[in-house]
N, C-alpha and C positions, 0 to 999 in steps of 0.2 A: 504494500500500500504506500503509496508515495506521500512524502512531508508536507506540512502543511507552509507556504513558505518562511514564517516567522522560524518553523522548526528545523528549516533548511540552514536558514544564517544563521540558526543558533548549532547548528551540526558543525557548519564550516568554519563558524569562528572558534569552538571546542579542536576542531584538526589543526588548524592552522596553529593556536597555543602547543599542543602536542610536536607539532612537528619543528616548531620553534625551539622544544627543549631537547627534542630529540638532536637538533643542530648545534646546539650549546654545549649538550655532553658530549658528542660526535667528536673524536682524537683522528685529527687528519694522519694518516697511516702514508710513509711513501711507500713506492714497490716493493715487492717480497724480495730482489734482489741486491736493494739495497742495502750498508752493511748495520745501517741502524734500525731497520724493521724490526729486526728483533730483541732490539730493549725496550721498547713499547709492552713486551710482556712480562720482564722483569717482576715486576709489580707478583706475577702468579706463583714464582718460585719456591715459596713458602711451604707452599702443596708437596704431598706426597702422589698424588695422582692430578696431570693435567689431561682433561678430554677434549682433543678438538676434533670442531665435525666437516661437514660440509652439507649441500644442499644437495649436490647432485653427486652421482659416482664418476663424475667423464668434465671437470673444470681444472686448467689448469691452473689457474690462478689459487683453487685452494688447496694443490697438492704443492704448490711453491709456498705459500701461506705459512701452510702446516711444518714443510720442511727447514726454512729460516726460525719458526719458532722453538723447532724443536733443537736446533742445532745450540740456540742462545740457551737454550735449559739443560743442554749437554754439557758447553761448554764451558758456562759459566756457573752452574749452578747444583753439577752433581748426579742432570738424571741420568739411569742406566740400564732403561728399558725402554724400547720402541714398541707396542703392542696392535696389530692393524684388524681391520676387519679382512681376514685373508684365510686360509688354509695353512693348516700352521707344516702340514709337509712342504708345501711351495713355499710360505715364509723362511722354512728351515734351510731351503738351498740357498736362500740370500744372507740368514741368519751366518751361514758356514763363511761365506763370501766377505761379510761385513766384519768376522769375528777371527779372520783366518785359521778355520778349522777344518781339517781334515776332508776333501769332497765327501760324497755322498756316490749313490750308485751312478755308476758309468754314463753317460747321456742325458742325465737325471736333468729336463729342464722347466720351471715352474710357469706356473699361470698358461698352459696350454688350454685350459678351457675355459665358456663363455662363464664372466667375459670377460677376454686375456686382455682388454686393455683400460681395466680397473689397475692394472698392478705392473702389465707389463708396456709402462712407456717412458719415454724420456724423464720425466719429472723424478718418476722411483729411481732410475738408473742414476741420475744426478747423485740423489742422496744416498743411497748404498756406498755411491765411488764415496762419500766424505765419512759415513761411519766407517770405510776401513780403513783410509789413509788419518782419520782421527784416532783408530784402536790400534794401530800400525807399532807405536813406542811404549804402547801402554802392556800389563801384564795383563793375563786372561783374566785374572778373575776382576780387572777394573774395567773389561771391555763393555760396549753397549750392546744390548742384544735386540733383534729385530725378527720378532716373533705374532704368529699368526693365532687369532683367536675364535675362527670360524669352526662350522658343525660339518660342511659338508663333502669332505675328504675319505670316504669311506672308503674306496677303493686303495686309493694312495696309502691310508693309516694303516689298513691290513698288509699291504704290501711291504710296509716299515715296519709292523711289528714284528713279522717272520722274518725280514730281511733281519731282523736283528740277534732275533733265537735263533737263525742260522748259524752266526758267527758265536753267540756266547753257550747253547747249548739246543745240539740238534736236535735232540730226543723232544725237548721240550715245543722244538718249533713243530716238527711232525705233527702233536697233539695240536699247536696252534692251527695248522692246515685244515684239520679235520673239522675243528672248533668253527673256523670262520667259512666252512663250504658250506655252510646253511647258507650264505648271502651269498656264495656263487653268484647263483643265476642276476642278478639283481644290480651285481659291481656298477656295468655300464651303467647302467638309470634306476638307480635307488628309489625312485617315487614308485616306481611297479611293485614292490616288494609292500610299501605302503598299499596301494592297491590289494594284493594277495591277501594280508591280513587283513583287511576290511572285507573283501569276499569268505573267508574262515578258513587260511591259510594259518598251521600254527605260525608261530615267533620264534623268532633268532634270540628272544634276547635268555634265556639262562646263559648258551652258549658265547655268547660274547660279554656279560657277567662273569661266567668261570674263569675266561681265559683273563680279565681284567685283574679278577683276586688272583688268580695262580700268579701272573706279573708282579702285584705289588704284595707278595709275601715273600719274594725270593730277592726283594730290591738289597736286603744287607750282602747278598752274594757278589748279585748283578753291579750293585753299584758299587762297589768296594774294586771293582775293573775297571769302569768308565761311567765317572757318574752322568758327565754329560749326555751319555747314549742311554743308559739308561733312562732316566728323564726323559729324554726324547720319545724314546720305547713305551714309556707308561703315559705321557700324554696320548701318543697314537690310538693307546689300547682303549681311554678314556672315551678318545674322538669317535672309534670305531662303536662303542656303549650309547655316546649318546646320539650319534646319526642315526644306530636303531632307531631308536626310540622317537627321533622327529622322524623320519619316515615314517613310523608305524603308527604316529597320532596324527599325521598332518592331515589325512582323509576326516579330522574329527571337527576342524574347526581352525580358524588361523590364529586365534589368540592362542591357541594351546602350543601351538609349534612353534610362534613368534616367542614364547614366555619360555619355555624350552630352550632356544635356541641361544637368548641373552642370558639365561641363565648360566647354559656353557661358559659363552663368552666371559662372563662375569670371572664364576669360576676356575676359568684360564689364567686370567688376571691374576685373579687370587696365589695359585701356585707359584707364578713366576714371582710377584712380590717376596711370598714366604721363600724361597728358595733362594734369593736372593738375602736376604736378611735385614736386619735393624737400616740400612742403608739405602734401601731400597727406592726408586722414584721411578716415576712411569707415567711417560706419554703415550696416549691410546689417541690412534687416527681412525676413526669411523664414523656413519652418516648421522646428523642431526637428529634422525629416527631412532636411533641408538644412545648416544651422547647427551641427548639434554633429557632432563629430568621427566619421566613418562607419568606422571603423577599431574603435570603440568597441560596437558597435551588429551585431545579428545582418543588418543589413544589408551592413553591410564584412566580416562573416566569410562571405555567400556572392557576393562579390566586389564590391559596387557602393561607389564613392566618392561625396562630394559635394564643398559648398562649402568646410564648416568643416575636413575632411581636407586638402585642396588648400591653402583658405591658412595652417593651421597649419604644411604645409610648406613656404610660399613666406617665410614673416610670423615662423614660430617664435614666440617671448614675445610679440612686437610685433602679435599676435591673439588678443581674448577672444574668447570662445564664450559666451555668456548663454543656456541653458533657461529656459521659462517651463511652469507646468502647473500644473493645476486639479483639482476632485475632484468638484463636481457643478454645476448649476445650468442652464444655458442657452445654445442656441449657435444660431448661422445657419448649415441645412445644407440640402442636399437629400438624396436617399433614394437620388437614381440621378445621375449623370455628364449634366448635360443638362435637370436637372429643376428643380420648383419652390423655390423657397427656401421653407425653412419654419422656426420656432422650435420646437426641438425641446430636451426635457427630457436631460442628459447624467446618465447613470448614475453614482452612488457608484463609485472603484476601486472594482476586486479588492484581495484581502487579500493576495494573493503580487505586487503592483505596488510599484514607487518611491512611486505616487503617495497609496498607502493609508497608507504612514508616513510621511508629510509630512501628512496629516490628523491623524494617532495626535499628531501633535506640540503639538495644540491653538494652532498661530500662525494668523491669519485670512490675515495678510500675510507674508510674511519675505523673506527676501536671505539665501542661504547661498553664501558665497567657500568655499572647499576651498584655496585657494594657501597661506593663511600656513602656514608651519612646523609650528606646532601641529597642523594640521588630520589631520595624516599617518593619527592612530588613523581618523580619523571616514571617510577614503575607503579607507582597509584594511577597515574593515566595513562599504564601503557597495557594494564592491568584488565583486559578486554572482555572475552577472547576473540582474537581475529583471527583471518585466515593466516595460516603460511604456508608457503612452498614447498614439496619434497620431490625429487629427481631421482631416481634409480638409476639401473643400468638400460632400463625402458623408460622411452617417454611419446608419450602422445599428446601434441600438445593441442589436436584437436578434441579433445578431453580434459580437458587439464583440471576444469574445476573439479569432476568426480574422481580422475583419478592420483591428481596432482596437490588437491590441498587438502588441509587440517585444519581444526581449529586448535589455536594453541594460546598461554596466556606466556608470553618471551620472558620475561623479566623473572618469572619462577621459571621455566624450561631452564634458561641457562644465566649463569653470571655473568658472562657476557658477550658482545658479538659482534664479529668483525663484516663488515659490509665493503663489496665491491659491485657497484654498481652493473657495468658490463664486463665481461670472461669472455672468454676465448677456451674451446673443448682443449684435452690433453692432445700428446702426441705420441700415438702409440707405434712401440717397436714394432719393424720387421717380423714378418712370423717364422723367420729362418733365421739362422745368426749369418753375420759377413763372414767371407771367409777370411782365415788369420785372426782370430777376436778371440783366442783363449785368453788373453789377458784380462779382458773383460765379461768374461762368461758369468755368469750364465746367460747375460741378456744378449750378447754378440752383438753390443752396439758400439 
């Protein structure tokens, strides 16, 4: 129903205040490449866990964002954990790269599947080459590690848990072989196996349960050889436990397999922290739908949590939340779940979005904190909830309102949030390496 016009100038004159203070607190950011971008976050160091997100999975501007900031928290401040929304076997071939550890199996090359240019393109390759010419003089146990916290490696993780009872004790990997040919049939496309048990197909899961505890009871043997592989071995066995388990409920509903899913990731976290010890600090790169507080977000009020809800509970102050979001320009997406990558043009917000008054604000770049004292007016008005923006690895932006926004209320979601007006998509590697690029392997760029 449209305003009455007194209620129109009084709508407009309420935005225009808004968007006023929104420009006031707005911290002019220069480029990600410059060498002072990242003391602008200084201020977050404090934290034991910084989460930064993005809006879309295919913008290069906030994989350069996230990498300058994370270098100033490396750098200067002590962190020593990289944690991505990635597979943590594909993570692991860069983890090995970045940490100068021993390869992995023979050819072993990450991010070959959709979709390879979440992970595998020039912006990551950038920052890999600098965590290992940064870990380069350092000892191992002060290196930074660059580590994968996704569910959906099930193939990969079986293939690593045996490739590892291989080497440390045969007999036992045998039993793992037998253990994990329940999900045989299923390796290539895990959703089928999903399917099967919704039609009344038993479950995988004792069997990959058993093999998980037979793993972590023999860890004083196992790891007392190599603790690193071990570790590695018993997150695999973890990964391969819980992709069961989201295949086998994702037939039941998406909240269930969404809440699942973060919960791993969460979980992930967790290990890597504890394993690391009292020292411990960590950078998580993952999407805004992840990252900012789901409590905050029309997605927590029809029950789903994430990351950044989980460790605001675990972490309290001692975890930022960093949004990041854009307004038009360019992105790497496909159209379907499975499909071609393509650079496709992102649409202007909407006028009833977050993302439309952060353009109203005329900053190309900015940094807006909401914590200090001051700020209280600026998230009492910002305090909505309006729409925002979410980008995947799909986008239709002939859809966008149904299947591209949220409502969310920002100033609870996240602490705070870095705005770049218009982006520019990544640039994704070669799907071969060059020839002669073992220097730079695994990405052969």
């Amino acid at each position: 129903m449209a305003l009455s016009p007194a209620a129109e100038r009084i709508r407009e004159q309420t935005e225009r205040e808004l968007i006023e203070l929104l420009h006031r607190a707005g911290e002019h950011l220069p480029a990600p490449e410059r060498d002072h971008f990242g003391s602008y976050f200084d201020r977050f160091a404090p934290a034991k866990v910084v989460l930064l997100g993005e809006s879309t999975h295919g913008t290069s501007q906030f994989y350069r964002a996230r990498a300058a900031i994370t270098r100033q928290l490396i750098e200067r401040h002590g962190f020593n954990i990289v944690a991505v929304e990635a597979d943590w076997p594909d993570a692991a071939t860069l983890d090995r790269l970045a940490r100068q550890l021993p390869p992995g199996s023979p050819g072993e090359r990450p991010f070959e599947r959709f979709p390879t240019w979440m992970w595998r393109n020039v912006e990551v390759s950038a920052f890999i080459d600098f965590l290992r010419i940064h870990n380069d003089a350092r000892p191992m146990a002060q290196r930074v590690e660059f580590r994968g916290l996704d569910v959906y490696s099930l193939s990969g993780s079986i293939a690593a848990v045996i490739d590892y009872l291989e080497r440390v004790d045969p007999e036992r990997a045998r039993a793992a072989r037998e253990r994990y040919s329940c999900l045989t049939p299923w390796q290539s496309d895990p959703a089928l196996y999903g399917r099967a048990v919704h039609s009344g197909r038993d479950t995988c899961e004792d069997e990959v349960v058993a093999q998980l505890r037979e793993l972590l009871e023999s860890r004083l043997t196992y790891a007392g050889h190599d603790g690193e592989a071990f570790f590695n071995a018993a997150q695999n066995a973890r990964i391969v436990r819980a992709a069961e388990q989201y295949y086998r409920i994702m037939y039941r509903g998406s909240t269930e397999s969404w809440n699942l899913r973060d919960r791993h990731m969460f979980d992930t976290l967790q290990y890597l922290m504890q394993r690391r010890g009292p020292q411990a600090k960590a950078v998580v790169w993952a999407h805004n739908s992840h990252i900012g507080n789901a409590a905050a977000t029309s997605m927590g009020w029809a029950g789903e949590f994430n990351i950044g809800e989980l460790t605001r509970n675990a972490y309290g102050d001692e975890a930022v939340m960093i949004g990041f979001g854009t307004d038009r320009g360019t992105v790497a997406a496909a159209s379907d779940w499975g499909g071609r990558m393509q650079i496709k043009s992102v649409r202007p917000a909407r006028d009833d979005s977050y993302e439309y008054l952060f353009r109203r604000t005329g900053l190309a770049r900015s940094l807006t904190d909401w914590r200090p004292p001051g700020r209280s007016g600026l998230r009492e008005a910002l305090a909505g909830p309006r729409l925002e923006r979410a980008i995947g690895v799909v986008y239709r932006p002939e859809t966008e309102l149904l299947s591209h926004y949220f409502q969310a209320v920002l100033p609870d979601q996240f602490d705070a949030f870095v705005w770049f007006e218009e982006t520019q998509a990544v640039t994704p590697l070669a799907a071969e390496p060059a020839k002669g690029a073992a220097e730079t392997y695994p990405f052969g760029f």
